[in-house]
Every structure is written in C-alpha cells, then in structure tokens.
N, C-alpha and C positions, 0 to 999 in steps of 0.2 A: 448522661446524654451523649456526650462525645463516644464512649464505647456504643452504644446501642444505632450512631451513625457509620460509625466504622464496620458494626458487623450487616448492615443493610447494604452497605457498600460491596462487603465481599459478597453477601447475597447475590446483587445482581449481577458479577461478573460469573461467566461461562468460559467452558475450555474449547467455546468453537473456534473455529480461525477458518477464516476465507479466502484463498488463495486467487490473486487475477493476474492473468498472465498478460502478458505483451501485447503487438501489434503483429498479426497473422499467426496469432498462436490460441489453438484451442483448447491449451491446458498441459501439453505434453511437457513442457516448461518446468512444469512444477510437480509432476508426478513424484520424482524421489525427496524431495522436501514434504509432499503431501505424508509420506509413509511413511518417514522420520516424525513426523509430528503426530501421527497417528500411533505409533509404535513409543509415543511417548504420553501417552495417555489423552490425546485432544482428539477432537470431533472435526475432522480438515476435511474441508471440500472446496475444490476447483470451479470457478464458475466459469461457464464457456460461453465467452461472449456472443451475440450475433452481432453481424455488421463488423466484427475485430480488424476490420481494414481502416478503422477510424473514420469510414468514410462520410459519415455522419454527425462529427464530431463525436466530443466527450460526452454531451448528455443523454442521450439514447442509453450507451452503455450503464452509466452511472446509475440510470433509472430500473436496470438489469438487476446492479448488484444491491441498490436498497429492496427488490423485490427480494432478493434472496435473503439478504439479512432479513429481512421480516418474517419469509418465510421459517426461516433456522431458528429465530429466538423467539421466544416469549417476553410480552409486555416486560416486563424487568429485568430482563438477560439483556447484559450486551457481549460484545465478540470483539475478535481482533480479527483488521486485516493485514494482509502481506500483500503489495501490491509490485511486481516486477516491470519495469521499464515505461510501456503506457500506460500499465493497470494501475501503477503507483498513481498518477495523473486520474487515472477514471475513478480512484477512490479518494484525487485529493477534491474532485468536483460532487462526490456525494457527502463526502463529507461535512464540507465548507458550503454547501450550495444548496443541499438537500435534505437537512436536518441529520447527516449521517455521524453525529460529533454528541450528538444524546444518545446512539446505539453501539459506542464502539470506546473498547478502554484500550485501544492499544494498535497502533498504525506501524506498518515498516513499510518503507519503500525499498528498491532496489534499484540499483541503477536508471531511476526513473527521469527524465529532462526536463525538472523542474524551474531549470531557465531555459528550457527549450535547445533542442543543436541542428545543427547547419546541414544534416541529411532531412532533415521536415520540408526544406528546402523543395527536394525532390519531390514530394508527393503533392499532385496538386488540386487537392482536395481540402474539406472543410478542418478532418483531425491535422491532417498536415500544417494548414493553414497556424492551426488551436496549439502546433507544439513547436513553431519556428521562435528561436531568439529574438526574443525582443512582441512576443505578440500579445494584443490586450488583452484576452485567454489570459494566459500566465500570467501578468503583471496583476491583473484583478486578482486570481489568487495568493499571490505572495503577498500581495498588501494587506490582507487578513488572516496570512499564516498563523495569528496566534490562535485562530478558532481550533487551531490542529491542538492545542498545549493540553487539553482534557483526555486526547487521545494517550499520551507519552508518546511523539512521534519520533520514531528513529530512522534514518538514513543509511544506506551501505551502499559502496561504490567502489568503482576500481579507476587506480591512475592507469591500467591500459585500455582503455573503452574507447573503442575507434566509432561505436554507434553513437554514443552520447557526446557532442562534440560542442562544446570544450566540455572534458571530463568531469570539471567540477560544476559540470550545471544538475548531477548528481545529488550534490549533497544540499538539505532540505537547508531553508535560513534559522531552522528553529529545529531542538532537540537532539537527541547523540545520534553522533556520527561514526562509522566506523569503516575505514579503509582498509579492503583486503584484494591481495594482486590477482585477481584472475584475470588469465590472456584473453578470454572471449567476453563480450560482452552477452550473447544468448548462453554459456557457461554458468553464468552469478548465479541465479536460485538454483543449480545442481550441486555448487561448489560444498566440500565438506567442511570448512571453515564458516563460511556464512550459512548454512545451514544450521549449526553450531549457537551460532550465534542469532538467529533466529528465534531459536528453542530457548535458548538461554532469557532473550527479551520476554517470553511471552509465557513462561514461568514465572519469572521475576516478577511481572505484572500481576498475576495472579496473588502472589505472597507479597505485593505491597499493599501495606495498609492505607498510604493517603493517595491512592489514586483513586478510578474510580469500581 
C-alpha cells in the first residue's frame, strides 16, 4: 500500500517549472535560468505578468499564474514555481490563498520581501501598499506559512540586497534557506550559483520519494 502511494506520488509530479519575475519585469529576469532549466531536461516557462507594476495588487497577478498552471498541467500534474523578488509574493498569494498548494511540489523564492522593505514605501499604490513592512497583506500570510510545507519551500537571498530592505526580510519563516553574495539585487536569478542551486532543488524534488 505504502509503495503503491509513493509511486502515485511520483506519478503526479512533472518536470514543469514556472518562472515569475519581479516588479516591472516581463520575464527578461529570468531568461538564462529559463535555459539552464531547459537544457537540463525541464519544461520552463516565464510567465509575463499584466499589470507587473503591482498596481493592482498581488491578486490579479496570482489569478494570472494559477491560470497558467492549469493551463501547463493536467488534473494530476503538479509543478514547481520559482518565484523572484515580487513573483515570489504573487506565488506566495496563489499558493496559500488560491488553492495553489494542491498543484505545486516545489516553491523557490528569490530574494522576495516576505516581511516586506522600506522602498514599498515609495510606491504609492495598492502592491506597494501589500509589500511595506509591517502590512496586513504580509502578516496574513506569514501567519499561515505552513500551508507552503507541502510545497518544500526554499528561500535564497543575498546579505548585499539594497532592494529588499532589511535584507533578511528575504528569507522565508519556514524551509531551506540558502545565502549566496550577489551585489545586485536584479542579478540573483542570473547568478551562476543560485541558478545551481535552483536546479539542484528541483531535481531533488523530483527523486524525493516523501514529497509530493
């Protein structure tokens, strides 16, 4: 019985991966990570937000990327996404908010402002509003971070992040973490180290047996 759960398991996992990029970025972000993962046997696709100025908040978008996943899988497929900087955020609001946590084995974020930083400040709109320190947005989702634990969510951040402010509002409350120095903060999902380490998670995932 237990094998015959284990092998329905790997069943429904797929080697898709969803990549979402940032805030005023329609995907160029993640092109060489796309092709590394591509070139590594998976099915990567960028999705290119509308509205990517957040001006609309998180949910609009999120309602973007669960269309895609539906589109990309079939009823018993699920995927991994990678999410960089806001995307990480627009995939933590499909996931935790939109059923997105029964279609997904496998979460990364990227230097994403999961306690929000002090340039949200500046934008003074609704996503702006949704990623300032300290805002009910974000405390609503941390308080249920563990609906992320079916994903294996992992974290990657850099202590020089002059966008993510305080730097470690990067790293997620729940799951591995991994700190690698890049100078830029629009750098991280180009970096050849955390790319690395990307590919590494989302293999891994695949060849674990008690996930899902």
């Amino acid at each position: 019985m237990i094998r015959d759960w284990v092998d329905l398991a790997e069943m429904m996992k797929s080697r898709i991966a969803i990549l979402i990029p940032g805030i005023f970025d329609r995907g160029r972000s993640m092109q060489r990570m796309q092709g590394a993962l591509e070139r590594s046997g998976f099915v990567a696709r960028t999705i290119r937000l509308q509205t990517n100025s957040g001006w609309y908040g998180m949910e609009p978008m999120a309602a973007q990327l669960r269309d895609l996943v539906e589109a990309m899988t079939r009823e018993d497929e699920s995927c991994a996404l990678v999410g960089f900087s806001m995307g990480g955020i627009v995939a933590r609001y499909y996931l935790q908010r939109l059923g997105g946590a029964e279609k997904v084995h496998k979460f990364i974020a990227l230097s994403s402002p999961h306690f929000g930083s002090l340039w949200a400040h500046l934008l003074p709109y609704k996503g702006g509003r949704q990623l300032r320190i300290g805002s009910e947005f974000l405390s609503n989702l941390n308080r249920d971070a563990a609906v992320l634990e079916g994903a294996a969510p992992v974290s990657i951040w850099t202590p020089y992040d002059a966008t993510i402010v305080p730097r470690t509002s990067s790293r997620l409350p729940i799951g591995n973490t991994y700190q690698v120095p890049v100078s830029l903060h629009r750098w991280v999902p180009q970096n050849p180290k955390v790319i690395d380490i990307v590919r590494t998670e989302l293999t891994g995932a695949l060849e674990d047996p008690g996930g899902r």
